[in-house]
Rosetta silent file (secondary structure, phi, psi, omega in degrees, C-alpha in Angstrom):
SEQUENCE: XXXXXXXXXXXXXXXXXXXXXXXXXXXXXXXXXXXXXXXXXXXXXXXXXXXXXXXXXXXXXXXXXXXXXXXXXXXXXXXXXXXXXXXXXXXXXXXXXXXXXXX
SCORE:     score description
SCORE:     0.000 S_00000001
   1 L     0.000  126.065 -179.013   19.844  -72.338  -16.179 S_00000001
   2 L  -108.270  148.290 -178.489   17.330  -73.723  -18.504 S_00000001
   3 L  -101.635 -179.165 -157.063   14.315  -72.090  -19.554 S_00000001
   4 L   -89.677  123.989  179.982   10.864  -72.422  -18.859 S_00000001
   5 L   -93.583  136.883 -177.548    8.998  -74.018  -21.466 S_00000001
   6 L  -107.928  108.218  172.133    5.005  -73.357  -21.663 S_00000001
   7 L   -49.640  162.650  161.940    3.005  -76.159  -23.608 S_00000001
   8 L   -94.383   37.808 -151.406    0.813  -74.964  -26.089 S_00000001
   9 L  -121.470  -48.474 -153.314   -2.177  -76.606  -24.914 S_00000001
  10 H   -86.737  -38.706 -120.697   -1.536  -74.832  -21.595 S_00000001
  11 H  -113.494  -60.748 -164.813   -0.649  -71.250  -23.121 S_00000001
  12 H   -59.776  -40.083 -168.991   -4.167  -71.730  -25.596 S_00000001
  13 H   -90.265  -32.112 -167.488   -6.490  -72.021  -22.044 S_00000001
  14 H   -75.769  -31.664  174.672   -4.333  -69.034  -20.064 S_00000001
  15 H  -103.441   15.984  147.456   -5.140  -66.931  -22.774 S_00000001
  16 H   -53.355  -65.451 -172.737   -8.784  -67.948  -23.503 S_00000001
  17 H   -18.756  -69.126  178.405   -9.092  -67.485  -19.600 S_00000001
  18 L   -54.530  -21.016  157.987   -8.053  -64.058  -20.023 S_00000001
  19 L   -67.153  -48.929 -167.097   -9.896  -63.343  -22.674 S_00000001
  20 H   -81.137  -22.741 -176.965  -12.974  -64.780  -21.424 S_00000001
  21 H  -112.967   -5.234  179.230  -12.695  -62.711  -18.411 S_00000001
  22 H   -71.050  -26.745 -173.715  -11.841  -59.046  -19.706 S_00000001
  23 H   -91.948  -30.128 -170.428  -14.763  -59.736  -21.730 S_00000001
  24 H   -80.363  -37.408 -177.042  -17.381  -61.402  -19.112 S_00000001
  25 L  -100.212   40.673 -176.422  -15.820  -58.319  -16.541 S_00000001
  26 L   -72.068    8.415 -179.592  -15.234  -54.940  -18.577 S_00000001
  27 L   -83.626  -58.801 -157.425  -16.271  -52.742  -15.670 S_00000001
  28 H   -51.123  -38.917  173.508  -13.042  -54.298  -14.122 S_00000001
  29 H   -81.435   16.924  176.971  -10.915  -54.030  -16.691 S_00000001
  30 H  -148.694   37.538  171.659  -11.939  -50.276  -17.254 S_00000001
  31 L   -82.579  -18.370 -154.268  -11.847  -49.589  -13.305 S_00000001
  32 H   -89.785  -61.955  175.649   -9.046  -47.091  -13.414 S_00000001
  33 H   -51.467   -3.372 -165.188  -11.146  -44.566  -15.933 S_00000001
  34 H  -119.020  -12.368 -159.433  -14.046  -44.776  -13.373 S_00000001
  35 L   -65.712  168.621  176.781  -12.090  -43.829  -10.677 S_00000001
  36 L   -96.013    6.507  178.422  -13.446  -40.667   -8.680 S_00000001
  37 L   -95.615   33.803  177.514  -10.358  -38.176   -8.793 S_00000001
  38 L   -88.595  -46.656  162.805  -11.122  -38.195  -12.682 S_00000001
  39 H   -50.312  -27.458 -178.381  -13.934  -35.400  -12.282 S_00000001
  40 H   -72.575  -48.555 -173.530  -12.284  -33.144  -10.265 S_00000001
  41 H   -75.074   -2.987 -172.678   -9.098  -33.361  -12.901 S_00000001
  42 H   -97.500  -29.257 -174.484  -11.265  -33.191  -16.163 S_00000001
  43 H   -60.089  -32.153  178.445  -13.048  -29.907  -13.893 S_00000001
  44 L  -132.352   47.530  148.214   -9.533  -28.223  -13.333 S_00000001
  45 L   -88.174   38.821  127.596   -7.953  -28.539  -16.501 S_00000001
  46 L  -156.961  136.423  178.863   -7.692  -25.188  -18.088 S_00000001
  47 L  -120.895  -18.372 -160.203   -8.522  -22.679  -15.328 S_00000001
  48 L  -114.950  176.554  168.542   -7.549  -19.489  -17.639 S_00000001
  49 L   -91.203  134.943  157.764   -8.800  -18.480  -21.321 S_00000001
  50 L   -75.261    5.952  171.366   -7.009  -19.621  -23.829 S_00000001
  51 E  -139.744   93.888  167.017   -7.059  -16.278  -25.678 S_00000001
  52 E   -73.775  130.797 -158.168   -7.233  -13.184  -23.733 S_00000001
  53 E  -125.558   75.809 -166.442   -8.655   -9.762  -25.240 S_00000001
  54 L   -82.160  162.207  159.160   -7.623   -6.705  -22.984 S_00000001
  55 L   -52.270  -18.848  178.905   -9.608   -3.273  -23.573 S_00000001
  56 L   -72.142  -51.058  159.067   -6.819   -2.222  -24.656 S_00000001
  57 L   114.714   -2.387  172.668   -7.178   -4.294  -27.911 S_00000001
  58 L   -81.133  120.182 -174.986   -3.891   -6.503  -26.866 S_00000001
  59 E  -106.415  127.982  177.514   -4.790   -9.771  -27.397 S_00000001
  60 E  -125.418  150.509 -165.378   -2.907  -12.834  -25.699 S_00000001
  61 E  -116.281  160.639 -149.511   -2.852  -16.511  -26.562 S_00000001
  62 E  -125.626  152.094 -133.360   -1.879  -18.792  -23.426 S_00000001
  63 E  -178.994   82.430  147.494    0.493  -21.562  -25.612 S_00000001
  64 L   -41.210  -12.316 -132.804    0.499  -25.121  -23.430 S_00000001
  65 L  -156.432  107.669 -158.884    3.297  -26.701  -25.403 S_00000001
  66 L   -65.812  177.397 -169.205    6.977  -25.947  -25.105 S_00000001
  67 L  -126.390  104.760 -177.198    8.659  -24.667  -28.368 S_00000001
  68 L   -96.006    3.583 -174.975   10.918  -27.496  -29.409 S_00000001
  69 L   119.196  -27.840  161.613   11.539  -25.826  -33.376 S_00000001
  70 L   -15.261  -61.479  174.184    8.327  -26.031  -33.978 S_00000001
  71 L    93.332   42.259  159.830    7.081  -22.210  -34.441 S_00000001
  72 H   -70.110  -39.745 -173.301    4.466  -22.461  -31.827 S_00000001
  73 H   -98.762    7.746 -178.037    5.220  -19.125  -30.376 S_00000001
  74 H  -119.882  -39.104 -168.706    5.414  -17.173  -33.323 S_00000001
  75 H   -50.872  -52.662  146.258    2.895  -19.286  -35.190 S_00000001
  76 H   -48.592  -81.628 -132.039   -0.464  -19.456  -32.937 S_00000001
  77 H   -58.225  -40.566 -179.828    0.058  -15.818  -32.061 S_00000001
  78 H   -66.945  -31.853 -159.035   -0.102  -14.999  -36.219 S_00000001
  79 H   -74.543  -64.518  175.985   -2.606  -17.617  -36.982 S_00000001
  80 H   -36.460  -45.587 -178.209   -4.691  -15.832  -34.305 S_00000001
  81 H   -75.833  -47.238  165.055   -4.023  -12.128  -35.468 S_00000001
  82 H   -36.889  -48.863 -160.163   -4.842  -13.128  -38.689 S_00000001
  83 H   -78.581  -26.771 -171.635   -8.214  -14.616  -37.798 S_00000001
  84 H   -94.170  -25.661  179.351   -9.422  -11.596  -35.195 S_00000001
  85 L    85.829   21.669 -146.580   -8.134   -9.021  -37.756 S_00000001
  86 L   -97.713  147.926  162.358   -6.089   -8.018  -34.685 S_00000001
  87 L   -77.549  114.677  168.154   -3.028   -5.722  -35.084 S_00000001
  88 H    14.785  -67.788 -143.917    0.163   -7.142  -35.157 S_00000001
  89 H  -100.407    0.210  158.202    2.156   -5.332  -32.863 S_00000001
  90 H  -122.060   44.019  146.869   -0.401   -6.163  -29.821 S_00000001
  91 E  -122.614  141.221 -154.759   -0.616   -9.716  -29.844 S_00000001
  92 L  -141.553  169.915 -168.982    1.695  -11.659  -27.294 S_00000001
  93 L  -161.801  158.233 -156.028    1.602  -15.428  -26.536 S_00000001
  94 E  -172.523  126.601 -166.423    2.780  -16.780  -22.940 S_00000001
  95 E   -89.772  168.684 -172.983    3.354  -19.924  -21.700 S_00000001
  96 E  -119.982  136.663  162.823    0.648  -22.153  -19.283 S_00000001
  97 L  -119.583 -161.273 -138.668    1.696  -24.979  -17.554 S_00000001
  98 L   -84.933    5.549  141.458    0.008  -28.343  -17.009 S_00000001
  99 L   -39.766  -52.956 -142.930   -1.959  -26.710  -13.199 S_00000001
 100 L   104.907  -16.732  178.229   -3.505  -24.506  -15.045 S_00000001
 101 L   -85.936  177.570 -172.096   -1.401  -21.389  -13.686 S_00000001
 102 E  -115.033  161.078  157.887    0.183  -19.026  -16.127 S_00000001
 103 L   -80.372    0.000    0.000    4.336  -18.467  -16.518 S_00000001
């Protein structure tokens, strides 16, 4: 089987062409971002708070992002207590998943 050789004469106009038309057409080439189930999904992305405050004074942080070694789940929750001035031993962290429901 031999392979297919592409002149360079021929190579130089298909990829003017191509050039020439992402640029003459850029709605087309940016139809997928335009599409209409984009509003609805930018509308129901986070449906929850991402910090919760009970009356109670227990404060919870909702943590997207599995904990691969990271320190995410001890790390947020301190960064957080720190910054609210919140006591320790009533801040919890709980994971969210990519709906919008909580775990």
């Amino acid at each position: 089987m031999e392979p297919v050789t592409l002149p360079r004469r021929s190579f130089l106009k298909l990829a003017g062409a191509g050039g020439l038309a992402l640029g003459a057409f850029p709605h087309l080439a940016m139809a997928q971002a335009a599409g209409q189930g984009t509003k609805r999904a930018q509308a129901d992305e986070q449906h929850r708070p991402f910090v919760q405050i009970a009356a109670n004074g227990e404060v919870t942080v909702t943590i997207n992002r599995l904990e691969f070694g990271q320190g995410v789940q001890t790390a947020l929750p301190m960064i957080l207590a720190e910054e609210l001035d919140a006591d320790w031993s009533l801040v919890r962290s709980r994971h969210g998943s990519n709906d919008g429901g909580l775990h």
